[in-house]
C-alpha positions as CSV (number, residue, x, y, z in Angstrom):
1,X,135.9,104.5,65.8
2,X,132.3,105.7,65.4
3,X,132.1,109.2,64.4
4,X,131.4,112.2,66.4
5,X,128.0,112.8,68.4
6,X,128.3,116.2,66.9
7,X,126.2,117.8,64.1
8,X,126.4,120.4,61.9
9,X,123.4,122.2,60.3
10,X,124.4,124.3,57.3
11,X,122.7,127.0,56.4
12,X,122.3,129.2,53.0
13,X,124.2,132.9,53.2
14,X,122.5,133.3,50.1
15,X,119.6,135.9,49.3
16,X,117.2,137.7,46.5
17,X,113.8,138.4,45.5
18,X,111.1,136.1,44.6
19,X,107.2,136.8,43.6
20,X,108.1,139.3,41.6
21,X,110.6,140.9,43.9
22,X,108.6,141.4,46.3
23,X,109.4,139.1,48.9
24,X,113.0,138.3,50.5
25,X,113.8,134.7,50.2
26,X,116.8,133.2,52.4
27,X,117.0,130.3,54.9
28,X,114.0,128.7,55.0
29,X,113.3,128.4,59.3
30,X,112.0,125.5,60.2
31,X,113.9,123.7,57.5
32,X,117.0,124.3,60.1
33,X,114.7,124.7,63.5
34,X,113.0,121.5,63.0
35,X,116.2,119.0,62.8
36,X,117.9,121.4,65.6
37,X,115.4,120.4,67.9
38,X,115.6,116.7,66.9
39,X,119.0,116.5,66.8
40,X,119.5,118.1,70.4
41,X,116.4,115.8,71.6
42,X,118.4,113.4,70.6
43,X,121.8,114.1,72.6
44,X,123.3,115.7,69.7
45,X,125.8,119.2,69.8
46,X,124.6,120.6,67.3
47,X,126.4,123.9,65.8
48,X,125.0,126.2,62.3
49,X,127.4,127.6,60.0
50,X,126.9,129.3,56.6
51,X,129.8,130.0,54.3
52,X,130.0,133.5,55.1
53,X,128.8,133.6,58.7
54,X,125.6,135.6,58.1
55,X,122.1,134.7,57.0
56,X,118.7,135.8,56.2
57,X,115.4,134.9,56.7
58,X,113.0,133.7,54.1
59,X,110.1,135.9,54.1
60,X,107.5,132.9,53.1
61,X,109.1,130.4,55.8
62,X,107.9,133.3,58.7
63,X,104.1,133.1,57.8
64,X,101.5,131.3,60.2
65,X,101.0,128.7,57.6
66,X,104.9,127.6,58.2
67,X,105.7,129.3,61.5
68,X,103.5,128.4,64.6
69,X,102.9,127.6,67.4
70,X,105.9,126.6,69.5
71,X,108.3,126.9,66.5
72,X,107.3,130.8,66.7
73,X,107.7,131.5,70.3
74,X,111.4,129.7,69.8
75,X,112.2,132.1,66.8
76,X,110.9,134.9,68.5
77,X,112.8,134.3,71.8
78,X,116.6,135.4,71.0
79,X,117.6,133.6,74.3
80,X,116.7,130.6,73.1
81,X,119.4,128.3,72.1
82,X,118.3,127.9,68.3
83,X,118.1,131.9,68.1
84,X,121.9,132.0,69.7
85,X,123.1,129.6,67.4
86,X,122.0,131.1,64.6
87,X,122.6,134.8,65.2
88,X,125.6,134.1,66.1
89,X,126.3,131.9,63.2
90,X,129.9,130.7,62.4
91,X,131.6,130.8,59.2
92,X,132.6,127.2,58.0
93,X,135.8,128.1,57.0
94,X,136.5,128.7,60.8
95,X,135.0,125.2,61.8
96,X,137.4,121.9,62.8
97,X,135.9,119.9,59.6
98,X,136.8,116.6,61.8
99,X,134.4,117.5,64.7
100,X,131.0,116.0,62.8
101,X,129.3,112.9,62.7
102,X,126.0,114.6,60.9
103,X,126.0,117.2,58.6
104,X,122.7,118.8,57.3
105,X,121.9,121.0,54.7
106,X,119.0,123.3,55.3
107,X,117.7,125.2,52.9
108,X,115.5,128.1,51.4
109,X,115.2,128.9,47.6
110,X,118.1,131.0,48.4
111,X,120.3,128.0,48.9
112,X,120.4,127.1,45.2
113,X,122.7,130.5,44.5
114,X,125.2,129.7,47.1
115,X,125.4,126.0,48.1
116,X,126.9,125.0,44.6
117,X,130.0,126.6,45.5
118,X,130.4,127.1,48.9
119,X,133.3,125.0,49.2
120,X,134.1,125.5,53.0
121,X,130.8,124.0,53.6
122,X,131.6,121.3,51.5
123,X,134.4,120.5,52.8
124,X,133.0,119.8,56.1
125,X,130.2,117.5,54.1
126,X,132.7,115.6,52.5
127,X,135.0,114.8,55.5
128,X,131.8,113.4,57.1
129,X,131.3,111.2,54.5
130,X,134.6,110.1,54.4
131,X,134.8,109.9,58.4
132,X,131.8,107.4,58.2
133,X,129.2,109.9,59.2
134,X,125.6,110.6,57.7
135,X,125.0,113.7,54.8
136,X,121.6,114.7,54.9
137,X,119.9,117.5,52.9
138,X,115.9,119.2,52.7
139,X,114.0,121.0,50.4
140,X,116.5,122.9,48.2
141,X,119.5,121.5,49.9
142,X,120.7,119.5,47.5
143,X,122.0,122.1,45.6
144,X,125.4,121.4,48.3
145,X,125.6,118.4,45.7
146,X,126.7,120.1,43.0
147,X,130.4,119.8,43.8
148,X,130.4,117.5,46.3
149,X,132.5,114.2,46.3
150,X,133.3,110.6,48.0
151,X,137.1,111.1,48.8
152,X,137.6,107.9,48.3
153,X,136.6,107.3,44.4
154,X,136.6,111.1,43.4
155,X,133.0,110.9,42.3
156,X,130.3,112.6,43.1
157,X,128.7,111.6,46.6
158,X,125.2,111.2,45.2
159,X,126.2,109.3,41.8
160,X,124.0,106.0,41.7
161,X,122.3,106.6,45.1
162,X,118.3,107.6,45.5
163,X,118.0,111.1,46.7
164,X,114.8,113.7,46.9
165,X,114.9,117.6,47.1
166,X,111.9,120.1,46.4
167,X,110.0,118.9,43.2
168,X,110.4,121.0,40.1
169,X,106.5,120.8,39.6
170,X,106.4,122.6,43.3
171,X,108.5,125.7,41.8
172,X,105.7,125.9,38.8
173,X,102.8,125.7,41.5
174,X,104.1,128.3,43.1
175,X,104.6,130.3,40.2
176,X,108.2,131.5,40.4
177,X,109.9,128.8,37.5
178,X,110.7,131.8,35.1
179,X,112.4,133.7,38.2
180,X,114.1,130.7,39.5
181,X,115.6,130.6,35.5
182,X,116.9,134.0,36.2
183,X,119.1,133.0,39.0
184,X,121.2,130.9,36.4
185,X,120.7,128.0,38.9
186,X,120.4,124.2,38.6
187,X,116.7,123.1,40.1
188,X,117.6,119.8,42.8
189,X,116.4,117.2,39.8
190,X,118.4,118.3,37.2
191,X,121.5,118.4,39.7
192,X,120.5,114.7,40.7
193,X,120.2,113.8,36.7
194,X,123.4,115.5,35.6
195,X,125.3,113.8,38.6
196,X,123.6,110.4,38.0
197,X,121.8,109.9,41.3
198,X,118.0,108.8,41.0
199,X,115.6,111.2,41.7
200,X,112.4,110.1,44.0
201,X,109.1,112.0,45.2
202,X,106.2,111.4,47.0
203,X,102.5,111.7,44.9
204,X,101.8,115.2,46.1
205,X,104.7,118.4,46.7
206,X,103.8,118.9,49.9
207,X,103.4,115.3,51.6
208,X,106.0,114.6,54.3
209,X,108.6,112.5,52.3
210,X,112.3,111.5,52.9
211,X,114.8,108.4,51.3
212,X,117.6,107.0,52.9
213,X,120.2,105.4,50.8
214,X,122.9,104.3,53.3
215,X,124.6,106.7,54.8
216,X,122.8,109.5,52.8
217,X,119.6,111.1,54.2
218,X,117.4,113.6,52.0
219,X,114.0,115.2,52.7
220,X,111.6,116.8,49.9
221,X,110.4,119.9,51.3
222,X,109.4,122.1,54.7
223,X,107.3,119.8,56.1
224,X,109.9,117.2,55.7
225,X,112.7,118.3,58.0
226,X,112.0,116.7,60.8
227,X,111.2,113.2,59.6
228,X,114.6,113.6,57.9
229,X,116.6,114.7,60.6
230,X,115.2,111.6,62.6
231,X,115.9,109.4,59.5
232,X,119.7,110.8,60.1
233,X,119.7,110.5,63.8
234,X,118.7,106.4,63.5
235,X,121.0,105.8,60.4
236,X,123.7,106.9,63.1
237,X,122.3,105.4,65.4
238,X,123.0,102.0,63.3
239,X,126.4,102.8,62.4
């Protein structure tokens, strides 16, 4: 039975300071708006859940550079669906885990404090898995890896695949390595070394870059979210 036409975005509860405290990071918008709107293009019911229910927007994903154009009039219209959804987010632990055929993790710098252990989210990622269904993660969103495993062999879901996540040289560009270090966090390529998965990039931190490794879908950064959630839509599409 092919699995549900149903998708699940996840997204970080998680917040703190960055920059010297003086910005608010959280979830990173369009790393969720962007597969929301590819996934419903693409006939997709599509519900967002963090592990406590509640959420908070990264300060740096709301700037022009990242938020523009029609991606901003959506965020700034609370009737829109997207805005619904996510102020009126549900709390995994309250989800039917068997409802999914897709499950996403967006991200935000914020998600590296909370997705290692938020096990109600990963609960839903790994019935997916085991269901036949696609896992797929951007930017920071591979920190859901961390305790995440095949049902089926008890290992870790990524061990021996190719994944990508935001680049460790990105975190040094951007000046915020030594707070990061503060956070007690593991960065998304030492959680893809320490769980034996390969870690892949494109040339440059910012490029638009995803890898697919059968039935798991992973995106680099921002600007990567949508090619990724289309990279997830046709890998289901195939199943």
């Amino acid at each position: 039975m092919s699995p549900p036409r149903k998708a699940l975005i996840s997204i970080t509860s998680a917040q703190a300071t960055l920059f010297q405290g003086k910005e608010t990071t959280g979830l990173f918008i369009s790393e969720a708006l962007h597969p929301f709107k590819v996934l419903t293009a693409a006939g997709f019911e599509v519900d967002l859940a963090s592990e406590t229910g509640e959420y908070t927007p990264d300060w740096l994903s709301q700037q022009p550079d990242f938020l523009n154009g029609d991606d901003l009039k959506t965020w700034n219209d609370h009737n829109s669906d997207f805005r619904r959804k996510l102020d009126n987010l549900h709390k995994a632990a309250d989800l039917d885990v068997s409802h999914y055929g897709i499950f996403y993790a967006s991200a935000g710098h914020a998600a590296l404090i909370d997705y290692p252990t938020a096990s109600s989210l990963q609960k839903i990622a790994e019935e997916v898995w085991a269901n036949g269904g696609v896992v797929a993660s951007v930017c920071h969103g591979p920190a859901i890896f961390a305790n995440l495993l095949d049902k089926a062999t008890g290992e870790p879901i990524i061990k021996g695949r190719k994944i990508t996540g935001f680049t460790s040289e990105a975190e040094d560009t951007m000046g915020i390595m030594a707070e990061l270090r503060s956070w007690n966090s593991e960065l998304v390529e030492e959680i893809a070394k320490r769980l034996g998965a390969t870690y892949e990039r494109s040339a440059g931190v910012w490029d638009d870059f995803h890898v697919v490794d059968g039935r798991l879908v992973t995106g680099q950064n921002p600007a990567s979210a949508a090619s990724t959630a289309q990279a997830a839509v046709e890998v289901f599409e195939g199943l």
